[in-house]
C-alpha positions in Angstrom: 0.0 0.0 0.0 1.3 3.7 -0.2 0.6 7.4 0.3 -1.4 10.3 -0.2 0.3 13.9 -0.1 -2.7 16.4 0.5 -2.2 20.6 0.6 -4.5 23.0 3.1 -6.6 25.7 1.1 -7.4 28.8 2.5 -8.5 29.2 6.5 -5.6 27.5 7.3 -3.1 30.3 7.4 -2.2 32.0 10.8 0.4 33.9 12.0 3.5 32.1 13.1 3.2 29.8 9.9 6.4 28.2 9.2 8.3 29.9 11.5 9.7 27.1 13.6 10.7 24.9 10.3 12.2 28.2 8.8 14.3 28.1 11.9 15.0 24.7 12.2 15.8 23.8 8.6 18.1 25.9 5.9 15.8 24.2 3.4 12.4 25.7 4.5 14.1 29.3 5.0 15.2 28.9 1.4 11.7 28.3 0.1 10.4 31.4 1.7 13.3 33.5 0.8 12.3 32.5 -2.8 8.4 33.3 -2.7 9.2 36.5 -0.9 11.5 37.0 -4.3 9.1 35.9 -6.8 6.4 38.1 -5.0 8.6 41.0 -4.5 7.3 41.1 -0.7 8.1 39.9 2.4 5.5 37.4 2.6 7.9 35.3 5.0 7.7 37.9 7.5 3.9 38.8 7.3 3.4 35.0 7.8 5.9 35.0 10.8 4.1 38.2 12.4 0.9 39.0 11.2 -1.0 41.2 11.6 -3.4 38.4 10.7 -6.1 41.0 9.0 -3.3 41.2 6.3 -2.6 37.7 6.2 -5.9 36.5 5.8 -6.6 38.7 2.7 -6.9 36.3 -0.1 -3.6 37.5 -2.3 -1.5 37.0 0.5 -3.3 33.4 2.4 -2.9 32.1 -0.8 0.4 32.3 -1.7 1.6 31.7 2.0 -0.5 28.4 2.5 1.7 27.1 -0.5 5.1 28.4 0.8 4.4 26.7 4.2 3.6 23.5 2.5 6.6 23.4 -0.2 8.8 24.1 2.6 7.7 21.0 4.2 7.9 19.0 1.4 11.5 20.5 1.0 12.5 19.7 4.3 11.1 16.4 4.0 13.3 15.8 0.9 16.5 16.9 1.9 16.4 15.3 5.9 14.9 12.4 4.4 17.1 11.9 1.5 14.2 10.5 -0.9 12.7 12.1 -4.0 8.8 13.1 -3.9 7.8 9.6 -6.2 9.6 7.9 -3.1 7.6 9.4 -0.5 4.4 9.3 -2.0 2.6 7.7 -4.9 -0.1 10.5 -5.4 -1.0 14.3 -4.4 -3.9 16.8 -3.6 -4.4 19.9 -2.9 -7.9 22.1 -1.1 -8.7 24.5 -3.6 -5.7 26.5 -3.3 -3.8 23.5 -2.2 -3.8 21.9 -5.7 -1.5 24.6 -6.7 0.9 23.4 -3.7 0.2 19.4 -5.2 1.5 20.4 -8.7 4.6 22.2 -7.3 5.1 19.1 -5.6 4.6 16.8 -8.0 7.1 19.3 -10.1 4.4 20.6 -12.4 4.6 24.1 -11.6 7.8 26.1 -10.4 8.0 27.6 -7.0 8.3 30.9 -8.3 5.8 30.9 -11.0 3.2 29.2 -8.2 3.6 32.1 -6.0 2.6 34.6 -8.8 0.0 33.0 -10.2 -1.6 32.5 -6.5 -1.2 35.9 -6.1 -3.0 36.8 -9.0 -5.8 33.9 -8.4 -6.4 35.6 -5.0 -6.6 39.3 -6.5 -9.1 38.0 -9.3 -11.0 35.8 -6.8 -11.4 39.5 -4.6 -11.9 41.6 -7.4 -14.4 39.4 -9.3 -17.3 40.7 -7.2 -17.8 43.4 -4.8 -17.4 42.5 -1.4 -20.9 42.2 0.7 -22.5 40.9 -3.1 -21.4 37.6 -2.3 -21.5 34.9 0.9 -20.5 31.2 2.1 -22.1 29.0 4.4 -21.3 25.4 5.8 -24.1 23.0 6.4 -23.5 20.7 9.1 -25.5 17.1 9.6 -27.1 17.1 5.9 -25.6 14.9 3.1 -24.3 16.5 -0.8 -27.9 15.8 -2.3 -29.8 17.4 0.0 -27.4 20.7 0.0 -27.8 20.1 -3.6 -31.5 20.0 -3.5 -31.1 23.3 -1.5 -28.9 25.3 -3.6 -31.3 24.8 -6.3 -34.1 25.7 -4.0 -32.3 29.0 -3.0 -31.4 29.9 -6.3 -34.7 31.5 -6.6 -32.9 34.2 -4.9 -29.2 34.5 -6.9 -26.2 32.1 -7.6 -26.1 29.1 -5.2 -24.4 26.5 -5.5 -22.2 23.7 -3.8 -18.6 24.9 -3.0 -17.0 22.6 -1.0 -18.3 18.6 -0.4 -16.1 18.3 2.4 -16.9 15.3 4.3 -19.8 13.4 5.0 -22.3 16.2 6.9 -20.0 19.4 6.0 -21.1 20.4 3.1 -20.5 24.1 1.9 -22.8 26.7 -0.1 -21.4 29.8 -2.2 -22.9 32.4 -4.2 -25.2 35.8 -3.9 -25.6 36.8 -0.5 -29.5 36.8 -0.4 -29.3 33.3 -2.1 -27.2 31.7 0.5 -28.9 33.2 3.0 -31.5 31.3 1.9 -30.0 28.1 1.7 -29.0 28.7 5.1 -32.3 29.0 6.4 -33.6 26.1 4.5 -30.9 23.7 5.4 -32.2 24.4 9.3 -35.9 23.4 8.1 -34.7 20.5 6.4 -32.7 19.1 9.8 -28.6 20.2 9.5 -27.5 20.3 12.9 -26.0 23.7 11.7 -26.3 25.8 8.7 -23.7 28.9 9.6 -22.6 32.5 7.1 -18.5 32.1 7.0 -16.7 34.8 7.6 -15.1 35.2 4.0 -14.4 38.1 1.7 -15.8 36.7 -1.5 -18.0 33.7 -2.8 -15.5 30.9 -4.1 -16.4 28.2 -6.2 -19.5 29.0 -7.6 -20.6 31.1 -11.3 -19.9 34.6 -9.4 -15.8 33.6 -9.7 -16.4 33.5 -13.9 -13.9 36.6 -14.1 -11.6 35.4 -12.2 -11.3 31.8 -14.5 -11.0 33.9 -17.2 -8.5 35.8 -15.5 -6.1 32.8 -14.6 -7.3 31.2 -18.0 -5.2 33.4 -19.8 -2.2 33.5 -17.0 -2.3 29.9 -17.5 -2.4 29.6 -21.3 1.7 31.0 -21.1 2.3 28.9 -18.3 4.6 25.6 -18.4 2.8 22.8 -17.1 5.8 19.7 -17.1 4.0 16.4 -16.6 3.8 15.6 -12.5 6.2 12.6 -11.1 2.9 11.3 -9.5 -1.0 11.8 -10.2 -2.8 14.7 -8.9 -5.8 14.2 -7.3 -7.5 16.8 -9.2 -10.8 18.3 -7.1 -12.8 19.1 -10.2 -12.7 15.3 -11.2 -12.0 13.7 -7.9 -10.1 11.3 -10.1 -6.0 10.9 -10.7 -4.5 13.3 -13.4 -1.1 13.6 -15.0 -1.6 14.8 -18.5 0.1 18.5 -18.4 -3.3 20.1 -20.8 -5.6 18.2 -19.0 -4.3 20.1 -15.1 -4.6 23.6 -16.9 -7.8 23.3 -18.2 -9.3 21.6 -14.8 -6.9 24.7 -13.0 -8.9 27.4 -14.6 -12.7 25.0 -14.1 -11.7 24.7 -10.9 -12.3 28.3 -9.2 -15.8 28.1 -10.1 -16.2 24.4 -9.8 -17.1 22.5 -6.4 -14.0 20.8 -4.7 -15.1 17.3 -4.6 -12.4 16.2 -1.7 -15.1 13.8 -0.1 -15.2 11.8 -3.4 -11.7 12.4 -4.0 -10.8 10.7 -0.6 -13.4 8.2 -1.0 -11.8 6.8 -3.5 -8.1 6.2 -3.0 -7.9 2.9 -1.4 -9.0 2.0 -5.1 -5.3 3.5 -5.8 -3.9 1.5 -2.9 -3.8 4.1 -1.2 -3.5 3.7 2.8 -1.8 6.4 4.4 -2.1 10.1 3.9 0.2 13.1 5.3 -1.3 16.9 5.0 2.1 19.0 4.3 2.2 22.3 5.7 -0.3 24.8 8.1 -3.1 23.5 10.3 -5.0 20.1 10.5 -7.9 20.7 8.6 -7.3 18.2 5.6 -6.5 15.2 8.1 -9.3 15.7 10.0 -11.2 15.5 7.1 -10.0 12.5 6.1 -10.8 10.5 9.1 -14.5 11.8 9.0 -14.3 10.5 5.4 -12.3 7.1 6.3 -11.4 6.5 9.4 -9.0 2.9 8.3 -6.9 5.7 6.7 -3.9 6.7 8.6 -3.7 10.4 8.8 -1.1 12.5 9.6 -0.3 16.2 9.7 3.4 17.4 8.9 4.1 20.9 10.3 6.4 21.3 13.0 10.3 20.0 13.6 9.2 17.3 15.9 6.2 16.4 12.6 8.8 16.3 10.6 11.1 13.9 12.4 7.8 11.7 13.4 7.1 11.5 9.5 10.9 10.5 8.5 10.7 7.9 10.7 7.7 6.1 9.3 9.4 6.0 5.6 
């Protein structure tokens, strides 16, 4: 049997991120040195400090979850002697996260990842005005009833699924009269919870159109090389590796719903028994136990992670 790499999305980030690796291992401090570089920023430091307002904007979380993760990953490689195919025999990212999966995989450079994540967080921002758009999570209700619901609310705007999580943590996106709809409905219809997330902007639904468009054309002059391992790809929740295929399903995928509960469900099929979330938070491995609990799920994102995780190859 082997393992599953799988990248945080946004809501991950905090301040602090990566700090302790950055001063544990040359390696990690490297790949930050080299985002702050690409970005002509100091992300490192805003991730190290805060102030967390800043950090959670979109163009800067996004860019940051993938530097904490690829300096994992780096340190992984270089303590642990063994080339990403060796460590794992798939990857997959959250949203965001798939970005991190194809620099790990080496799809995408490091540098040209931390652009085009800061340009996918500006176009997600900028694609409607802020307080037009909302996101809820529905707790306790399964996909086709959310489904059933976002079709029900759509009466009143967009609505659509976002995010199918995990079994009973579904999420809804789109105009903010819509999902406030589906909010209400889901709590008639039995969800333990139905809650508005704090978020700037409503991902993964129609309302993102101008920002595909937007990374459709910062994409058609990007290299995609062909990954060492499959990605995991959240628009298909099924293994890709053909370089045209993971631009295509890149640009579908910021209006598309992230299908990680299907995408999970379906890796023992792979042979897949292990999986290790690379890089800020425990969200993904969390997940992944509500979705299978006879996976073995791990989060790498300390010194002391990093050392548990080396010992286990």
């Amino acid at each position: 049997m082997s393992r599953l790499f799988v990248f945080p999305g946004q809501g991950s980030q905090k301040p602090g991120m990566g700090a302790e690796l950055a001063e544990a291992f040359g390696a990690a401090r490297e790949v930050f040195e080299e985002v702050d570089e690409a970005l002509g920023q100091k992300l490192s430091t805003l991730m190290r400090d805060g102030p967390e307002d800043e950090l959670t904007l979109t163009q800067n979380a996004q860019p940051a979850l993938m530097a904490s993760s690829i300096a994992v990953l780096r340190v992984l490689k270089t303590e642990g002697g063994k080339s990403v195919d060796r460590m794992c025999s798939m990857v997959a990212g959250h949203s965001l996260g798939e970005y991190s999966a194809l620099v790990a995989a080496g799809a995408l450079p490091l540098d040209v990842t931390a652009r085009l994540l800061r340009l996918r967080g500006e176009a997600m921002q900028a694609a409607i005005p802020v307080g037009e758009g909302a996101m809820a999570a529905v707790l306790g209700l399964e996909i086709d009833d959310v489904s059933a619901i976002a079709g029900e609310a759509s009466s009143a705007g967009v609505c659509s699924v976002a995010n199918d999580n995990s079994p009973g943590q579904i999420v809804v996106s789109g105009a903010q009269a819509a999902v406030e709809k589906a909010a209400e409905l889901a709590k008639e219809k039995g969800a333990k919870r139905a809650m508005m997330l704090p978020v700037s902007a409503p991902f993964h639904c129609s309302l993102m159109q101008p920002a595909a468009d937007k990374m459709a054309e910062a994409l058609e002059s990007t290299t995609i090389s062909a990954p060492v391992v499959p990605v995991l790809a959240n628009v298909t929740a099924s293994p890709e590796s053909v370089p045209e295929t993971l631009r295509g399903l890149l640009v579908e995928q910021v209006t598309a719903t992230v299908r990680w509960r299907e995408s999970i469900a379906g890796v023992r099929n792979q042979e897949i028994d292990k999986v290790a979330e690379l890089g800020t938070g425990k969200v993904l491995s969390g997940l992944v136990r509500r979705i299978d609990r006879d996976l073995d799920a791990t989060s790498v994102e300390t010194p002391a992670d990093v050392e548990a995780f080396l010992n286990t190859l």
